[in-house]
C-alpha positions in Angstrom: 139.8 116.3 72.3 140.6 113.0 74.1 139.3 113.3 78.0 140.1 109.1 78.9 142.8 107.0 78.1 142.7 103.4 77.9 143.8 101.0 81.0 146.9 100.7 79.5 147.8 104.4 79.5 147.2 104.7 75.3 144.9 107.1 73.6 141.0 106.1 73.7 140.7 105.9 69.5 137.1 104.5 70.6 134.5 107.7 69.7 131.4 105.6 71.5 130.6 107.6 74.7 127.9 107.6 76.5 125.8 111.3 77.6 128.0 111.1 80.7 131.3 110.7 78.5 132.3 107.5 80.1 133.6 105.0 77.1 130.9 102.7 76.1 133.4 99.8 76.2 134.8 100.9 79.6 131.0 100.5 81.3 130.7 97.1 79.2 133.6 95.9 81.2 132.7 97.4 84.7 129.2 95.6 83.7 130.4 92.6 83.2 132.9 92.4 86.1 130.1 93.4 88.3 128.0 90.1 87.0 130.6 87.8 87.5 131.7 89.0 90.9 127.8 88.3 91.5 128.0 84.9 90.2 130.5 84.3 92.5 128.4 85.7 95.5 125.4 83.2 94.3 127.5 80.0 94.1 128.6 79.5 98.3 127.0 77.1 100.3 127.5 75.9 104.3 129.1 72.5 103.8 129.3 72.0 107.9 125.5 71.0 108.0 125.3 67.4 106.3 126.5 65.9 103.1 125.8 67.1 100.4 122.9 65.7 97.9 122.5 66.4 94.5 121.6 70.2 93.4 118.3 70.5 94.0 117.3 67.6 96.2 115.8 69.0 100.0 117.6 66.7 102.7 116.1 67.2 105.8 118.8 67.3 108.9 116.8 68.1 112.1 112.7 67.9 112.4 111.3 71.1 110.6 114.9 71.6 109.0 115.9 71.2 105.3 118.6 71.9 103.1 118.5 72.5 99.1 121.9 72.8 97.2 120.9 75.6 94.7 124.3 75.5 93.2 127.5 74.2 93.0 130.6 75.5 90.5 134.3 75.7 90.1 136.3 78.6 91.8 139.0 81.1 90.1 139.6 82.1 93.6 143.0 81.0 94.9 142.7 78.3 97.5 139.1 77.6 97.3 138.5 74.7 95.2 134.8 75.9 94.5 131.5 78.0 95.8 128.3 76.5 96.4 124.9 78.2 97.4 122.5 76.5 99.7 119.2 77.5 101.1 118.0 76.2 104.2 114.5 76.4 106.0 113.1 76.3 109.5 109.8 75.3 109.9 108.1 77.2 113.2 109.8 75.4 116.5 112.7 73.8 113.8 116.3 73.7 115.5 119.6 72.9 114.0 123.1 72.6 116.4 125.4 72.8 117.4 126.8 73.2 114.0 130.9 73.6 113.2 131.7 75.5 110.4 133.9 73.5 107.9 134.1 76.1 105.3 133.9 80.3 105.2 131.1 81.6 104.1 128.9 84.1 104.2 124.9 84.1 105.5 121.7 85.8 104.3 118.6 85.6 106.1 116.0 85.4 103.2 112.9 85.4 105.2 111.6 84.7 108.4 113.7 85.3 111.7 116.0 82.8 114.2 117.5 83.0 117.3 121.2 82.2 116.7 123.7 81.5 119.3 127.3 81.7 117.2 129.9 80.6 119.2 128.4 81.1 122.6 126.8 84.8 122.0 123.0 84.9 121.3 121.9 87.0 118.1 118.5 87.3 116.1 118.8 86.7 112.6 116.0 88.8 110.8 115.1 89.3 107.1 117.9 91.4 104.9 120.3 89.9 107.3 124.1 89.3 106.2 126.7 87.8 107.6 130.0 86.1 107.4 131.0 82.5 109.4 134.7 81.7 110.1 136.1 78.1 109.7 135.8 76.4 113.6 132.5 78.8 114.2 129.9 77.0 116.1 126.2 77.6 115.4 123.1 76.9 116.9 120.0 78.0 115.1 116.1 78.1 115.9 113.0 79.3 114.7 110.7 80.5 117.4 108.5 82.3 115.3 105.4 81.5 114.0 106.5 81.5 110.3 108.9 79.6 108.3 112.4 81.3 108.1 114.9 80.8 105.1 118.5 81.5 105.4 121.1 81.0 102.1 124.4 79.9 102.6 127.0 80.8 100.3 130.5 78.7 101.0 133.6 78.5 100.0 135.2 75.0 99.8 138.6 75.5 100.1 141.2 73.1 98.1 
């Protein structure tokens, strides 16, 4: 007896289920969707805090602040042209701001801790941290800690 149909509302003729009798091909799909919706996550970037370099390269843009593009692709996403993923650092004492968001994106505090003011309210960033920025946000960052912090920035640049 046939307990799933297909997305398509025909009969599963595909007898490979797993021990919790969800079709095999189904969880391949669910997988795979699941990895690309990651890949998309990975691949923003925070365009508003200097130009970019070439993937890779650190730029520094303040004393005790630097900025590695860790990725750069092409977007399916309607109006966004493509993602990219940064990662910045703040050495101990390292400030960065006022900064004016150019693109969305969305923030995760990778290490460390900073004092953020974002858009005139005062917020600590610490580790596990995420967030989202809105285009015309305005950011101030600093590290008053006694270890390095490290925030990725995962924009999208829209067309």
């Amino acid at each position: 007896m046939k307990l799933f149909g297909n997305a398509f509302g025909h009969e599963d003729t595909d007898t490979s289920r797993g021990a919790d009798g969800v079709d095999q091909d189904r969880r391949t799909a669910i997988l795979l969707g699941l990895m690309g919706a990651s890949a998309v996550a990975v691949s923003f970037g925070r365009s508003a805090l200097a130009q970019q370099p070439a993937q890779g390269e650190a730029t520094e843009l303040a004393p005790g602040v630097t900025r590695r593009v860790v990725a750069e692709v092409p977007s399916t996403v309607p109006g966004v042209a493509k993602v990219r993923l940064a990662e910045v650092s703040w050495q101990p004492g390292g400030k960065l701001g006022p900064s004016t968001m150019k693109d969305a994106m969305i923030c995760e505090m990778s290490e460390g801790a900073l004092d953020e003011t974002k858009n005139g309210q005062p917020v600590e960033r610490k580790t596990g941290d995420v967030w989202t920025c809105a285009v015309g946000d305005v950011d101030n960052d600093v590290n008053t800690g006694s270890v390095p912090a490290t925030m990725r920035i995962f924009s999208l640049i829209a067309t």
